[in-house]
Structure formats: C-alpha cells, structure tokens
N, C-alpha and C positions, 0 to 999 in steps of 0.2 A: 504494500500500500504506500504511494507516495504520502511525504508530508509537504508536498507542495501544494500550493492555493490552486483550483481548477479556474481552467481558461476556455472557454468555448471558441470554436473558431467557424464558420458560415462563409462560404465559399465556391467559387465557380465563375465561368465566363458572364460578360454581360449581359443583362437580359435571361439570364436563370432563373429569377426567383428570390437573389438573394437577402432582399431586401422583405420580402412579404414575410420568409420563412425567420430571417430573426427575429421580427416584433414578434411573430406567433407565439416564437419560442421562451421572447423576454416575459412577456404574459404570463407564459405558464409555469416559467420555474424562477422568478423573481427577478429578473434581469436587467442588464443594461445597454444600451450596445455602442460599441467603438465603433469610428470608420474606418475602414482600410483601404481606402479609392481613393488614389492621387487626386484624383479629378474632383472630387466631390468637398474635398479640403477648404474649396474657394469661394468665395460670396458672391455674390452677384449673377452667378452660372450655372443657375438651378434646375432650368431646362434642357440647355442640354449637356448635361452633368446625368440627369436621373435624381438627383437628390431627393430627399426625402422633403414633402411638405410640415410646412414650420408652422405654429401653432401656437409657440410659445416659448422664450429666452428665459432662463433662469441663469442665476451669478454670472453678473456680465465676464470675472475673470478667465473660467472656464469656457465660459458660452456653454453649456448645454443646451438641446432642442427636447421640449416634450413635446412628443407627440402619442396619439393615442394612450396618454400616463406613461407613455415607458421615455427614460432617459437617454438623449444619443447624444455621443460623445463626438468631438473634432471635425464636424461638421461646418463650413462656412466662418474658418477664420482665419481666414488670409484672404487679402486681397487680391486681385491678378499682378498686381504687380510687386509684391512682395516675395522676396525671396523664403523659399521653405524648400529641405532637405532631408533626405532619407534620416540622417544624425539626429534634426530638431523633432521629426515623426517618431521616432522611436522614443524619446526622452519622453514624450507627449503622453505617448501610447502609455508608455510602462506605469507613467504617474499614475493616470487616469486607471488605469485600472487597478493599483494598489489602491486609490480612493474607493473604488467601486468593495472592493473586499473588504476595507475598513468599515463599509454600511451594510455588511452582510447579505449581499447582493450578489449576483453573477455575470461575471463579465463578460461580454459576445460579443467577441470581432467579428465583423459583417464585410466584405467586401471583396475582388477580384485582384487589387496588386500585388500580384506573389513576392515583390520585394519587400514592401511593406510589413507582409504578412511574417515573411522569416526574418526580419527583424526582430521581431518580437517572440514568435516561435523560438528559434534557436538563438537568440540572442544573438545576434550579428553585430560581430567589431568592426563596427563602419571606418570608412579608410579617411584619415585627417587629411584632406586638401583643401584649402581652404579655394573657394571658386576664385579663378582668376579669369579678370573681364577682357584681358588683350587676348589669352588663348580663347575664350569664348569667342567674342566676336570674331576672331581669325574663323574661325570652324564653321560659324554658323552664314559666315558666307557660300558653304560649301551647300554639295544637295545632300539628300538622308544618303542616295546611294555609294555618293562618293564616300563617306563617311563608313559607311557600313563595310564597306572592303578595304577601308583606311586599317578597320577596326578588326577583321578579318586574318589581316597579316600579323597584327599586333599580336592578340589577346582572343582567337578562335571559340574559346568559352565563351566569355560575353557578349563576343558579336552572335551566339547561334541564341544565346539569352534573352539577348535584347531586341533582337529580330532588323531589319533593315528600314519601319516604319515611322520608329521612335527615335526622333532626334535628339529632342533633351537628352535620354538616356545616352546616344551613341555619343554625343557629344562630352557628357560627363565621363565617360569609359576613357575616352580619350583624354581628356586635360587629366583626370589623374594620374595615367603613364607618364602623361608629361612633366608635371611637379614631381612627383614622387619616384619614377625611374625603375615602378613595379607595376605589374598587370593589374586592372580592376579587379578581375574572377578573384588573385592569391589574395586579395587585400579580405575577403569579405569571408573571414575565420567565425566556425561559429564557437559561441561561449558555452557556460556553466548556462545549464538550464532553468528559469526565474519561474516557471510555472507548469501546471500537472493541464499538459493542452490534450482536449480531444478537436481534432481537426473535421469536419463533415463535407464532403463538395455535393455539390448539387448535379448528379449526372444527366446529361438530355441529350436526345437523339440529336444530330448536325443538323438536320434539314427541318425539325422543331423549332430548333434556337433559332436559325437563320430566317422563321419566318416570324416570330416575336422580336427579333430587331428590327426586320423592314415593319411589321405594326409599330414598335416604338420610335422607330424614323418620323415614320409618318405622322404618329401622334403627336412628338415636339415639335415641328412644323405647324400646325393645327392650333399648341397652345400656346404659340407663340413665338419659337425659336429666332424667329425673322427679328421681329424687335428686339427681344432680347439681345442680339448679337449686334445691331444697329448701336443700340445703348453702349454695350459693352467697347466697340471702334471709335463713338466717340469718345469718350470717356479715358481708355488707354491705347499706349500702341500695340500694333498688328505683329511686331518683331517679340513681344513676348511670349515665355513657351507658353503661358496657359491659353493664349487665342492662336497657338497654332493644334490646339487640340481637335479630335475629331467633331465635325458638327461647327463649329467655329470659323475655323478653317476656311469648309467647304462652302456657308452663306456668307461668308466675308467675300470670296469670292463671286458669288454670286452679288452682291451690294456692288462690287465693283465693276459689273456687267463684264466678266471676265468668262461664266456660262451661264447659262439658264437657271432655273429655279429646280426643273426635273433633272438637267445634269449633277446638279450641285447635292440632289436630296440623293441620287441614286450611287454620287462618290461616298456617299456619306457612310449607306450602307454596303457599301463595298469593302470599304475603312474600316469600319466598324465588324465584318465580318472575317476579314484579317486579324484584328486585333483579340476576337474570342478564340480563335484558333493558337495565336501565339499563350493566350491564358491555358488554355486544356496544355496547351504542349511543358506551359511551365510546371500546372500543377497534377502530370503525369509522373514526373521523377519522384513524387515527396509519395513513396509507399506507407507513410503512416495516415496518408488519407484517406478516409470512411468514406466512400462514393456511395449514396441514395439517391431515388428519385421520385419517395413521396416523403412526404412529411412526416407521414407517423411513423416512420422509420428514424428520423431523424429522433424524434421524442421517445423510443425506446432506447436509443444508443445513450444519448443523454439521462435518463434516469440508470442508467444503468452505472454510466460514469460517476456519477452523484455519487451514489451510494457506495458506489467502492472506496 
C-alpha cells in the first residue's frame, strides 16, 4: 500500500470526453480538478480553447472557476501575452494540488498535454534555460518544417515527441541545445515520485473522434470563434505563440482574407486532427495507462484505487 497522497489523472486526445468525464467524476468522489491543457491556461480564448464555462471566481490569488460546485484549478491565468513555462506549470500544479489534499479533497488532472501531465506524474527535472529572445526570434523566423528537421539531426527523440506541427515546442527543443550544449529529451530526468497517480485515458474509435472534432469545429464557429479571434488580433500580436495556436491561426487568416471562411474552418480541423493523433501516439508509450471507454469503468477503477 503506498503512503503517498492519490492523484487522479483524466486523459486523452481532444474532443474525448475529457472534460465531461472529470466533473462526473469530481461529483462523485469529492473532487477537484487541475488543468493540464496548454491551451486552456489562457484568458481570453475560451472558445477556441474548449475551456470550461465560468460561473464563478473565487480567491482572486489562485483564480479558481466553480463551476457546477466543483472547483477547477489553473484555468485562464495568463494572459496571451505573458510568458508561462513547462517549470512555472509544474510548480502550479504541485501547489494546487497539495492544497487540494490539505481540504481533504481529491485531486483530478483533466487534460491532453502529455508534457504537462508527466511533469507532475513523474516529476520531471525540467531543464534550467532560461528563454532567450535573440535565439527565439532567430528560429521563429524559420517555418515549423525547417525546424522540425533542424531538430531531427539534433535530438531524434524530441523531434518524433514533439511532432513537426508544434512550433513553440520545436522551437524551445532547440534554444535549449543551444544554451545549454545538451539534448532536450536527456534534460527531462524523471524524479522521486510526489504522489500515488492512477492514470485513466479515455479510448475512442479514430473515425469517432474525428467526427466530434469536425462537430466541435463547427460548433466554435457558431459560438462565436470569428469574434473572439477579431478581439483577440486586436488587442495582441499575431507573432505570439498562443495566436498561432490551432483555430486562431487558421480565422486570423481568414480576417486577413488570406482564404475563405470554409478553407480556414476545414484547416482547422485538419490541424486539429493531426494534433489528436500526435496525443494517442504520446500517450501510447506510458503502459501505466488505464485505457476505458465508458464511464463506469472509469468509477470502478477509481473506487477501487481509493480504497487501497
């Protein structure tokens, strides 16, 4: 029997589920939930984020969202333009959920960033470089692909990790060989383990998923994405990583009559269906993952956890 504190962990590619299946979950066995979604980190980019609807702010220090009673954690507190790092997410994470155990409470990571996620999982020794903006801008002149084979000859691990889509990431792989004179992959050792995690993903058929993200395309379109992204251009610039995200991107584009409205909504989910495929491929290596794909599966695995 561990004596370490249980960590629940809700995961899977976008458009899974993951989001409905931890509130269920935080309901019924007293919970909380952490976010684990890069994307979701950011204020202002709620739609096409996916974020969860806000209802209600409590301790402005924290920001927690209540929503349906249940507490979510590091949801919408960074600006787009603020800088936020794997390093500051983890320090986040860890607090937040030692809080969460101090109220005898259960904590639920929710989310698809497999980086994020093994941070806190395995405790990952994040690699000390601190960003540098001459190597940045140098790089970021560059395109993803140039980079992706930059990264390729480098460090073969994290370019197959990181995949060729993701430029922040390929981009950070990179400046840290460069300060530091070590591969990304060696730097990222895991620790002493901080908690007793049962891990769950959410499994679904390919051609399922791919049709709940062209509906969830289409739906943030609908509720608004157009504007939201409008706001968001003017407001900051277009050269930050968080508006070159998917969905962002692709109607900035379109605002600049650079394609259509259906080309721009159809790269989106093209994007976006590359990017579930690089999640399943991440979190296919982690063999301590519970793979389900109804619910009450999930809530017997977890009471069973419990109690042990």
């Amino acid at each position: 029997m561990s004596t370490l504190k249980p960590l629940i962990v809700i995961l899977g590619p976008t458009s899974s589920g993951k989001t409905e299946m931890g509130l269920r979950l935080a309901k019924k066995y007293n919970g909380e939930i952490i976010n684990a979604d890069s994307r979701q980190i950011y204020r202002e980019m709620n739609i096409g984020t996916g974020s969860p609807t806000t209802t209600k702010r409590l301790v402005p220090e924290a920001k927690p969202l209540l929503i349906d009673d249940i507490l979510h954690h590091l949801f919408n507190i960074k600006s787009p333009n603020q800088k936020f790092s794997l390093s500051q997410y983890k320090k986040l994470a860890i607090k937040t959920i030692n809080c969460i155990h101090k109220r005898n409470k259960i904590p639920i990571l929710v989310g698809g960033t497999g980086l994020y996620i093994s941070a806190i999982v395995d405790n990952l020794e994040i690699p000390k470089a601190i960003p540098n903006k001459k190597i940045r801008e140098r790089l970021e002149k560059h395109t993803e692909k140039y980079l992706f084979k930059k990264l390729q000859k480098i460090d073969l691990k994290s370019a197959k990790i990181i995949g060729e889509n993701n430029k922040r990431k390929l981009i950070r792989a990179l400046e840290v060989y460069e300060i530091t004179g070590k591969l990304f992959s060696s730097q990222q050792i895991k620790g002493e383990l901080l908690f007793n995690v049962l891990q769950i993903g959410i499994k679904i058929d390919r051609e399922e998923l791919y049709k709940k993200i062209d509906y969830r395309v289409d739906k943030m379109i609908k509720a608004g994405l157009i504007k939201e992204t409008k706001k968001l251009f003017k407001k900051y610039s277009s050269d930050l990583p968080a508006m070159s995200g998917i969905g962002y991107f692709e109607i900035g584009a379109y605002l600049k009559n650079e394609m259509s409205l259906e080309e721009s909504t159809q790269r989106i989910k093209f994007r976006t269906h590359q990017y579930a495929r690089r999640q399943i491929t991440w979190f296919k290596r982690d063999e301590r993952i519970v793979w389900v794909k109804k619910y009450k599966e999930s809530e017997k695995l977890i009471k069973r956890f419990l109690k042990n």
